[in-house]
C-alpha positions in Angstrom: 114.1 96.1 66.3 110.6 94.5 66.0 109.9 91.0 67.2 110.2 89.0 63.9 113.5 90.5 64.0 114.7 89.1 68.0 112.9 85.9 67.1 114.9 85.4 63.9 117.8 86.3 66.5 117.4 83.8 68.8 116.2 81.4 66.5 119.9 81.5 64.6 121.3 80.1 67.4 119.2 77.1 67.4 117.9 76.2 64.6 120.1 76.2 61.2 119.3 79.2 59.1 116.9 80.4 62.1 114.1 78.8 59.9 112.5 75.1 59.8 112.5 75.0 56.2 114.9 76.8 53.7 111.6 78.3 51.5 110.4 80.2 54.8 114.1 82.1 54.8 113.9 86.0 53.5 117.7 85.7 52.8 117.0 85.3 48.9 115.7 88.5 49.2 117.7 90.2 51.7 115.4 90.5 54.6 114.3 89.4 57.8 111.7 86.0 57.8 108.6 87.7 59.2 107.3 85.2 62.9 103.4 84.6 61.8 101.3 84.6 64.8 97.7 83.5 63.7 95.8 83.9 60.3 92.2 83.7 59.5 90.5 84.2 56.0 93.3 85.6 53.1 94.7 87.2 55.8 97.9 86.3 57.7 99.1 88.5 61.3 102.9 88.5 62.2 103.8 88.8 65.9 104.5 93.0 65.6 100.8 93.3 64.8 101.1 93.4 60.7 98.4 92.1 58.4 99.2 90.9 55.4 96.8 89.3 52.4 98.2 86.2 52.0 99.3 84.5 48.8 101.3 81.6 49.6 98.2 79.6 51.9 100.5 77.0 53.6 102.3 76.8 50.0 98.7 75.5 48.8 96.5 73.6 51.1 94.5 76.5 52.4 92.3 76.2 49.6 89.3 77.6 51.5 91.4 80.3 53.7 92.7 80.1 56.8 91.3 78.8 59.9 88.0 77.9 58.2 85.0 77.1 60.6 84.0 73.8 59.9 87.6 72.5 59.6 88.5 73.5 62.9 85.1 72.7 64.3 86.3 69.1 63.2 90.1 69.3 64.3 89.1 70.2 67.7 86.4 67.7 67.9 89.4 65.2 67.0 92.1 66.4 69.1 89.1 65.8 71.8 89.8 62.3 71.1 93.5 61.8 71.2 96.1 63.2 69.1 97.8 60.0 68.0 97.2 56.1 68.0 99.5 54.6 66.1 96.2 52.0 65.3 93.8 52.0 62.6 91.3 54.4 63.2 87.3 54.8 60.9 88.9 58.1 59.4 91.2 56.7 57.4 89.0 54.5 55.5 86.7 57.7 55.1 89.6 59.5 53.7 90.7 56.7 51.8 87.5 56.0 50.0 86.8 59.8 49.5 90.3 60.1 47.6 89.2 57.1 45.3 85.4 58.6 44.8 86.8 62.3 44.0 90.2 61.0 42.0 89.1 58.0 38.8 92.8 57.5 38.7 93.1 56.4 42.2 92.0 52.9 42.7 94.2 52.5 45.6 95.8 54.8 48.6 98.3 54.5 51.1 98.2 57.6 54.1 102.1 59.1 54.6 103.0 62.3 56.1 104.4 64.7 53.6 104.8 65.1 49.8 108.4 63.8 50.0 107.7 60.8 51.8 104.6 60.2 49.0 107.2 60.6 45.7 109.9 58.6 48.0 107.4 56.0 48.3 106.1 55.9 44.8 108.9 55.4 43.3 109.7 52.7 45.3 106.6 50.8 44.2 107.0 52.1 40.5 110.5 49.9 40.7 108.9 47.2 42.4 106.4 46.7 40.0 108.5 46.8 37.0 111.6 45.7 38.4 113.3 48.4 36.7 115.7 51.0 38.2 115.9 54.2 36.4 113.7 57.4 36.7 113.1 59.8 34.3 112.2 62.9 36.5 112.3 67.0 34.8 114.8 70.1 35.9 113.2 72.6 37.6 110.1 69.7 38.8 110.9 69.8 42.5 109.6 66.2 44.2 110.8 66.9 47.9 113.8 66.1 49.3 114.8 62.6 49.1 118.3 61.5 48.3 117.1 60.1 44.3 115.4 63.2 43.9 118.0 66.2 44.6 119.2 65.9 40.9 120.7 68.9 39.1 120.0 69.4 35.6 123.0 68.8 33.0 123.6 70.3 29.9 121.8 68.7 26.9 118.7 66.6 26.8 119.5 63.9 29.4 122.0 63.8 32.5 122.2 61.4 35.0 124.3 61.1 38.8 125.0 64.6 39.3 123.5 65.3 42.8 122.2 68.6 44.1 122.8 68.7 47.3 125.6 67.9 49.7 125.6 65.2 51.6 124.0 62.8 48.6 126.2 60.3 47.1 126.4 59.7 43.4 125.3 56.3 43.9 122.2 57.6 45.0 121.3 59.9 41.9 122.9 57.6 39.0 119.6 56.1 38.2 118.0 59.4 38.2 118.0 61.0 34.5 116.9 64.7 34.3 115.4 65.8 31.0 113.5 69.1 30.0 109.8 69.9 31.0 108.0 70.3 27.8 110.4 68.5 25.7 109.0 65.6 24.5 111.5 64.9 22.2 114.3 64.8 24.4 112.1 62.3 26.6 111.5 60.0 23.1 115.6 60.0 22.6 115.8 58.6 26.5 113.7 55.8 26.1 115.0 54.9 22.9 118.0 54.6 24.2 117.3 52.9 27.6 113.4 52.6 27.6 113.6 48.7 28.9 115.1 50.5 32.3 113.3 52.5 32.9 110.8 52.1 35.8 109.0 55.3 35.9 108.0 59.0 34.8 107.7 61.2 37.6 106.2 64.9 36.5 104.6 67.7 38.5 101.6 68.0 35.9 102.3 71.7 36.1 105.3 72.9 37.1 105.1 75.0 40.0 108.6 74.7 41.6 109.9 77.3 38.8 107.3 79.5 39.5 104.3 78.0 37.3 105.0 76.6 34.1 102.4 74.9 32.4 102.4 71.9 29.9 102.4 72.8 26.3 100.0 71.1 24.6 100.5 67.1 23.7 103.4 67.4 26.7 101.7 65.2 29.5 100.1 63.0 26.3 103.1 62.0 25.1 104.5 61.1 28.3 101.2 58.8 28.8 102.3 56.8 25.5 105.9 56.9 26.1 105.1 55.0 29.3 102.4 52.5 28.4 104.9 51.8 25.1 107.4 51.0 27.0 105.8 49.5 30.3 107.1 52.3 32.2 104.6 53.9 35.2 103.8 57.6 34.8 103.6 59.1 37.9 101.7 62.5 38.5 103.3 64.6 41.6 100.5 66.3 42.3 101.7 67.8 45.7 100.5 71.1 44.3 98.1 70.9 41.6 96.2 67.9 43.4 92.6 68.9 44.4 93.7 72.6 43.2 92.7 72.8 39.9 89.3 70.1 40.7 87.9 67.9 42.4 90.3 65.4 40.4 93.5 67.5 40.0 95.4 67.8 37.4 94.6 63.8 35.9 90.8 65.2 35.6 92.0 69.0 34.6 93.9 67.4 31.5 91.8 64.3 31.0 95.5 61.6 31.3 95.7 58.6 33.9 98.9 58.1 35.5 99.3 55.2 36.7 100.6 56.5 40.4 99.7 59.9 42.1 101.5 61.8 45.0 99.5 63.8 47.0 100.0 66.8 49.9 99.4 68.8 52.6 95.9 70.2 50.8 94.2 66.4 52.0 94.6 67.2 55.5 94.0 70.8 55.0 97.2 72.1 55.8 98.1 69.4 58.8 101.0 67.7 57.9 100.3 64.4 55.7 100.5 63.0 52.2 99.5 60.0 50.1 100.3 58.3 46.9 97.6 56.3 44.7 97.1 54.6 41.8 96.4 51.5 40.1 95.3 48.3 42.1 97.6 45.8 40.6 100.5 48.4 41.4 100.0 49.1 44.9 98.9 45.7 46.2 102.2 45.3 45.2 102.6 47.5 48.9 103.2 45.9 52.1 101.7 44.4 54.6 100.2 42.6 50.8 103.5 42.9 48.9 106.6 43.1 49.1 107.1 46.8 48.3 108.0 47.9 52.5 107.0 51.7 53.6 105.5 52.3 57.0 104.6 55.3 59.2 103.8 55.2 63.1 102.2 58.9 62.2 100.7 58.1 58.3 97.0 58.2 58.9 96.9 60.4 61.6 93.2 61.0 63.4 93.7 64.8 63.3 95.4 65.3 60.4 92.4 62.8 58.6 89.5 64.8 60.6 90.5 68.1 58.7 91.2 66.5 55.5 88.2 64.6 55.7 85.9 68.1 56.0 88.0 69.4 53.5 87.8 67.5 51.0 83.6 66.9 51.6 83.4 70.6 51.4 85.3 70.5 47.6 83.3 67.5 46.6 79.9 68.8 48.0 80.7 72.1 46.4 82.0 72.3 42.9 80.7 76.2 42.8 83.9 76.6 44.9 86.3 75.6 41.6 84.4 77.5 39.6 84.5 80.8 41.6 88.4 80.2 42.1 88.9 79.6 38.0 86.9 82.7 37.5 88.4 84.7 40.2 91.8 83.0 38.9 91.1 84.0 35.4 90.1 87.9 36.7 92.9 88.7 39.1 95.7 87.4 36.5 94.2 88.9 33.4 94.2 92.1 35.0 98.1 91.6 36.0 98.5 90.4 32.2 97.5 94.0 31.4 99.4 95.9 33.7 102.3 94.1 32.5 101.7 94.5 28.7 101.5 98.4 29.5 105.0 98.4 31.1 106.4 96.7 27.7 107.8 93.7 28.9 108.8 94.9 32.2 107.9 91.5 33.2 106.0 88.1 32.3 102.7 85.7 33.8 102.1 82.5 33.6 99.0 80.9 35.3 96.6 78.4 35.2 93.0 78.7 37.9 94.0 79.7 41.2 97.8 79.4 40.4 100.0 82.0 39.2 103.5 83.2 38.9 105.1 87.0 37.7 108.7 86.1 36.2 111.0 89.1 35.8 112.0 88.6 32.8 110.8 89.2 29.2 111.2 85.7 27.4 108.1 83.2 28.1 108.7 81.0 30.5 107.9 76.9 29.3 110.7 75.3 31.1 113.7 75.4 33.6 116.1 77.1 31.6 113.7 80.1 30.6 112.5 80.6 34.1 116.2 81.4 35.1 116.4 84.3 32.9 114.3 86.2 35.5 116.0 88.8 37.2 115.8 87.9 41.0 117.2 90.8 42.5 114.3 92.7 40.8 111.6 89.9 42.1 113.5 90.8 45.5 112.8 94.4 45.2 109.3 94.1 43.8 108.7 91.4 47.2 109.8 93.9 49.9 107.3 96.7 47.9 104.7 94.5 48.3 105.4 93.8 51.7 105.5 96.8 53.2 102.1 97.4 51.5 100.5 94.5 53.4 100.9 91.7 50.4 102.4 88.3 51.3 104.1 87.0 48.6 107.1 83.6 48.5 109.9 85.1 49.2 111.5 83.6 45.7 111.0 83.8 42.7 110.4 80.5 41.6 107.3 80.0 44.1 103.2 79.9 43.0 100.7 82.2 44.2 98.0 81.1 45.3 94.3 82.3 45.5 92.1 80.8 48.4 87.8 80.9 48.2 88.6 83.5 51.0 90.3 86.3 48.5 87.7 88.9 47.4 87.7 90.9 43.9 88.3 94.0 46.3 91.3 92.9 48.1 92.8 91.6 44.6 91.7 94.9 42.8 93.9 96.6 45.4 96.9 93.9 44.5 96.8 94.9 40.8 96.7 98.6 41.4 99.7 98.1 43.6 101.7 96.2 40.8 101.0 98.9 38.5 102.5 101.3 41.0 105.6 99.8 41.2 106.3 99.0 37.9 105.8 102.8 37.0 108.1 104.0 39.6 110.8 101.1 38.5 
């Protein structure tokens, strides 16, 4: 038994699952969760001694690689300082102000300290400022884990009230209407219907909670004009995509304003924090100016804004960096595209810059419903080849992969070559 192995033992007993967070759990695939010890470049180390080329980077954030130098140069500068004031501090008026110069959209921006507590947040100030209760949000979009947000997808265009979880009442879902990613019509018949309630749009840009799905074309568009016809806010969750695909996201990527943005983990370079953005007039609507409440004795945090701070600086300073990641992006996935067509449909790939996704199936996936046509006991074989050959990959199907500045054209060479293997021996 290796160590991963008597840590996931012992970590059964106390924590639920053995695992902090249900993505980092191997059971979908019918393994053990490998106990990461340190990582450094595209490279992750587990605690038996295994090295692995990592594709998952934090589930994004590690944009640059691991444990880059002048990021931890300025965490450990920061740390030297204190770890926690629950004061105002200079960095988060740097970060602040950065987020604004680097994202048009963002005219304001309020420090959190996750994704979920961003969207949770945003949609509270979306109903605030339209005093409005319904949210129009898409299956297979994943917006973290609040209560109005754990919404399965009913049959037809538009469902409402049916929660997704245990432990969240109906009441707490019924103004939460699911419709399909890319179909704008169904969207149009749900705001004819009850567009005067309806307080906000909340979309991941492009999906990449069902694996990566990406916008058909006039998607996000319409959206834009559904909402500014009907005074609804659009709201961009771009947990993911934000500061991934450019210096100004997915808004910038696609050329559309929302109105509000969510951001992630990628602002303080992997440290836990978020933020959500947007208009002026919306989030002085936010307290201690409005009266829109949200606080956080943690949001701001002088460590977590020291990293962020360098981050960011180095993606602003450096635009090369996009371009290298689009083109390495453009490279490593073309070459899987290939592979693929020569195993006849063995499989599909959707990606979009650094973010990618295989599906095992043969449709192409645009949405929820198509996604879940891929064969996940396949994807659960195809993850445990690749593992034992030193590739980290989600342990799910519906995850991104992700491409850091730190992956090399070698190292990704040896990925594609290893994809062809298995689909000839399977």
């Amino acid at each position: 038994m290796g160590k991963s192995e008597e840590l996931f033992k012992e970590a059964r007993q106390y924590i639920p699952g053995g695992v902090n967070s249900p993505v980092r759990a191997f059971g979908n695939i019918g393994s053990t969760p490998r106990f990461i010890q340190r990582a450094d470049g595209a490279y992750v180390y587990d605690v038996d001694g295994n090295k692995y080329l990592d594709f998952i980077g934090s589930w994004g954030p590690m944009i640059l690689g691991h444990n880059q130098k002048e990021v931890l140069e300025s965490v450990t500068e920061a740390c030297k300082q204190g770890l926690s004031f629950g004061a105002a501090t200079e960095k988060e008026v740097v970060m602040a102000k950065l987020i604004t110069e680097m994202v048009p959209a963002v005219e304001m921006v309020r420090m959190v300290n996750s994704g979920t507590e961003a969207v949770m947040s945003a949609l509270r100030v979306a109903r605030g400022y339209t005093k409005r209760n319904k949210i129009i949000k898409f299956s297979g979009c994943y917006h973290g884990h609040s209560d109005s947000m754990l919404i399965a997808a009913g049959s037809g265009v538009m469902s409402s009230g049916v929660p997704d979880s245990a432990g969240v009442t109906k009441g707490c879902t019924e103004d939460t209407i699911s419709a399909v990613y890319n179909d704008l019509e169904g969207v149009k018949e749900i705001f004819t219907k009850m567009g005067e309630e309806i307080a906000a749009v909340i979309v991941e840009p492009v999906g990449a909670n069902m694996g990566v799905v990406l916008p058909q074309e006039g998607f996000l568009e319409g959206l834009r004009k559904l909402c500014t016809k009907y005074g609804s806010i659009l709201i961009f969750d771009e947990v993911i995509t934000g500061f991934r695909l450019g210096t100004d996201g997915a808004s910038g990527y696609f050329g559309i304003q929302p109105d509000l943005i969510t951001f992630g983990k990628i602002i303080g370079a992997g440290m836990p924090v978020g933020a959500y953005g947007g208009k002026r007039q919306i989030m002085e609507l936010i307290s201690p100016l409005g009266p829109v409440y949200q606080a956080g004795t943690l949001s701001g945090n002088p460590v977590a804004m020291a990293a962020g701070i360098t981050q960011l600086t180095i993606l602003k300073e450096h635009p090369e960096i996009y371009t290298h990641l689009n083109q390495l992006g453009d490279y490593f996935y073309g070459r899987l595209e290939e592979v693929i067509k020569e195993a006849e449909g063995f499989c599909s790939i959707n990606h979009i810059g650094s973010l990618g996704c295989i599906f095992f199936t043969k449709e192409k996936v645009i949405d929820y419903a198509s996604a879940k046509t891929s064969d996940t006991t396949k994807y659960a074989d195809y993850f445990k080849f690749m593992l034992e050959h030193g590739v980290y990959l989600a342990p799910a199907q519906f995850e991104a992969m992700f491409l850091s500045a730190s992956h090399k054209k070698e190292e990704l060479d040896r990925v594609v070559e290893l994809v062809q293997q298995y689909m000839k021996e399977h």
